[in-house]
C-alpha positions in Angstrom: -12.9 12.0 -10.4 -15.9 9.6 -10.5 -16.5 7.2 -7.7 -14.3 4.0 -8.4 -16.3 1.0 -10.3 -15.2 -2.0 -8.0 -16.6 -3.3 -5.4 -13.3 -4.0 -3.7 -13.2 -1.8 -0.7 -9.4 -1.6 -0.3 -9.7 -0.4 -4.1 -12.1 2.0 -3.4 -9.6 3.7 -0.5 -7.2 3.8 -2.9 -9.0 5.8 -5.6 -9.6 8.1 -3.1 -6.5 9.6 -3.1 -6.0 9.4 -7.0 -7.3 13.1 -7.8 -4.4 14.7 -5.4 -1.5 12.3 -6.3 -2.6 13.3 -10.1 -1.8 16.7 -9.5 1.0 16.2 -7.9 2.7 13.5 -9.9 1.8 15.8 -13.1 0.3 12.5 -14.4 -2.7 10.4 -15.2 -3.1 7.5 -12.8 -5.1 4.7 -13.2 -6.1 2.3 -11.3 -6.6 -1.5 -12.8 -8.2 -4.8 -11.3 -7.9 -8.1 -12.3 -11.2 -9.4 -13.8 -10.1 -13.0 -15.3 -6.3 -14.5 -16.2 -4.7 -12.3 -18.9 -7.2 -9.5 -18.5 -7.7 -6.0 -16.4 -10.3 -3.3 -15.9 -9.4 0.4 -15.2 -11.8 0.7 -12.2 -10.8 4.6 -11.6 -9.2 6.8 -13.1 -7.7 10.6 -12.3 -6.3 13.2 -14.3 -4.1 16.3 -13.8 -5.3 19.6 -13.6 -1.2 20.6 -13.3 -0.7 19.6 -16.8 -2.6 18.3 -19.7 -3.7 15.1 -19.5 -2.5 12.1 -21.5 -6.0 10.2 -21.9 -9.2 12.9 -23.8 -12.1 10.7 -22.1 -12.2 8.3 -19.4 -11.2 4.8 -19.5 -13.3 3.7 -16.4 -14.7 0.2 -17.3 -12.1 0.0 -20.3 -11.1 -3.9 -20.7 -7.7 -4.6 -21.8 -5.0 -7.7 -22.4 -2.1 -7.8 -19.9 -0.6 -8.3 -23.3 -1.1 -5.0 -23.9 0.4 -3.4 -20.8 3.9 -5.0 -20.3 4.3 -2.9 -16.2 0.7 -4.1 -15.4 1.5 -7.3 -16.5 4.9 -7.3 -14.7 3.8 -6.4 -11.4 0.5 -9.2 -11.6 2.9 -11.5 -11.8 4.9 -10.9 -8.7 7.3 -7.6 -9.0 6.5 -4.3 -6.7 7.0 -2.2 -8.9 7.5 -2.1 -12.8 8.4 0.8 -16.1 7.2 0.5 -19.0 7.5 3.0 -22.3 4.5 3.0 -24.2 3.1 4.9 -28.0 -0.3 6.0 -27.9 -1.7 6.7 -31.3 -4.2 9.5 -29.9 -0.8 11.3 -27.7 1.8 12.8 -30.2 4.7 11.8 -28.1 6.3 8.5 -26.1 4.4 8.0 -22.6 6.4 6.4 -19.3 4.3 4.1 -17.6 4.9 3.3 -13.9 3.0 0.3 -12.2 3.0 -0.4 -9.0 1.2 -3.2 -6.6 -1.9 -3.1 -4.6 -2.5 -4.8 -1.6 -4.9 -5.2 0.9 -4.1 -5.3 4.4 -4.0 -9.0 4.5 -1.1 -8.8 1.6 -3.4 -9.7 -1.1 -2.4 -7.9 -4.8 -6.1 -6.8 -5.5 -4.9 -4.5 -8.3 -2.4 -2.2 -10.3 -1.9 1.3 -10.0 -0.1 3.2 -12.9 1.2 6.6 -13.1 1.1 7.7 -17.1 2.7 11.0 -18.1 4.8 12.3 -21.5 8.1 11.5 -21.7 9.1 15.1 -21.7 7.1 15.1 -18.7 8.6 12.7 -17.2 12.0 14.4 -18.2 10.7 17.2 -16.8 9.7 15.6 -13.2 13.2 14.4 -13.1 15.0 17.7 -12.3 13.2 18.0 -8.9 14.8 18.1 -6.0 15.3 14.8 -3.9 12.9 15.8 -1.3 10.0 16.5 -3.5 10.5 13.2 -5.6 10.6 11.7 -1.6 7.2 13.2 -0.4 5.5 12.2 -3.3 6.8 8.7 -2.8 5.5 8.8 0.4 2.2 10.1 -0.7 2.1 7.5 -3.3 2.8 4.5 -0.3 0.0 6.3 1.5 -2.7 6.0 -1.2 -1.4 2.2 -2.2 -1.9 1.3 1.6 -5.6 3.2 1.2 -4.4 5.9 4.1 -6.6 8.3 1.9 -9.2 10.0 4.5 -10.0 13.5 3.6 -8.1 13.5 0.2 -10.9 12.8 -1.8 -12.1 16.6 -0.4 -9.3 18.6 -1.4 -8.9 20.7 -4.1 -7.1 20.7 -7.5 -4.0 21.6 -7.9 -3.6 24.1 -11.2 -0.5 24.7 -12.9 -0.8 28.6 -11.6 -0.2 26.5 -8.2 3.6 26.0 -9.3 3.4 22.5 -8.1 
């Protein structure tokens, strides 16, 4: 993952746990900040070496309408968390998009992070056991809070892994 085009530093704690929570989620995650009313830019981005990713190139320093992203959009104006189901023309199936707030540590939303994978992915991810789908919560809480020292120097995760 490239270093994280913001100059936010909350932001750029949190993209440096994206690589590992990638892997782990089995998902693309991006991370998005508010540049004017109605408008984001993805600031970082990370995808899974567990799985093939959704996206074929980056999208660091892609603009794009909240119009366009209904969970981004949600969670901008006020929810934690938010789902949405989207089609993308270049990924032959249905993608679940999860949002969810970032906030610095004086409770400021400074930007949204999604987790993006294939619905059969997602499917897939479902039929984990409760304390798997629980640790990666907790890893995800970690990364939103920027508690992301010495991630950024881990290693990929493969799918040979069995992650």
């Amino acid at each position: 993952m490239d270093e994280a085009q913001t100059t936010q530093p909350h932001l750029r704690a949190v993209a440096a746990g994206l690589a590992l929570l990638a892997d782990l989620k089995r998902a693309d995650i991006l991370l998005y900040e508010l540049i004017d009313e109605g408008r984001v830019r993805v600031v970082a981005q990370a995808q899974p070496h567990s799985v093939p990713p959704i996206y074929a190139s980056s999208l660091v320093g892609r603009e794009q309408s909240l119009a366009e992203l209904p969970a981004v959009a949600g969670v901008l104006r006020g929810r934690e968390a938010a789902q949405g189901a989207r089609h993308l023309t270049e990924h032959r199936s249905h993608v679940v998009q999860q949002a969810y707030a970032v906030e610095d540590k004086a409770r400021q939303r400074v930007g949204v992070l999604t987790v993006e994978k294939s619905l059969v992915e997602h499917e897939r991810h479902a039929t984990r056991r409760s304390p798997f789908h629980q640790a990666l919560e907790d890893l995800r809480d970690m990364v939103l809070r920027g508690e992301t020292a010495g991630m950024a120097d881990l290693s990929f995760f493969d799918q040979s892994d069995g992650i």
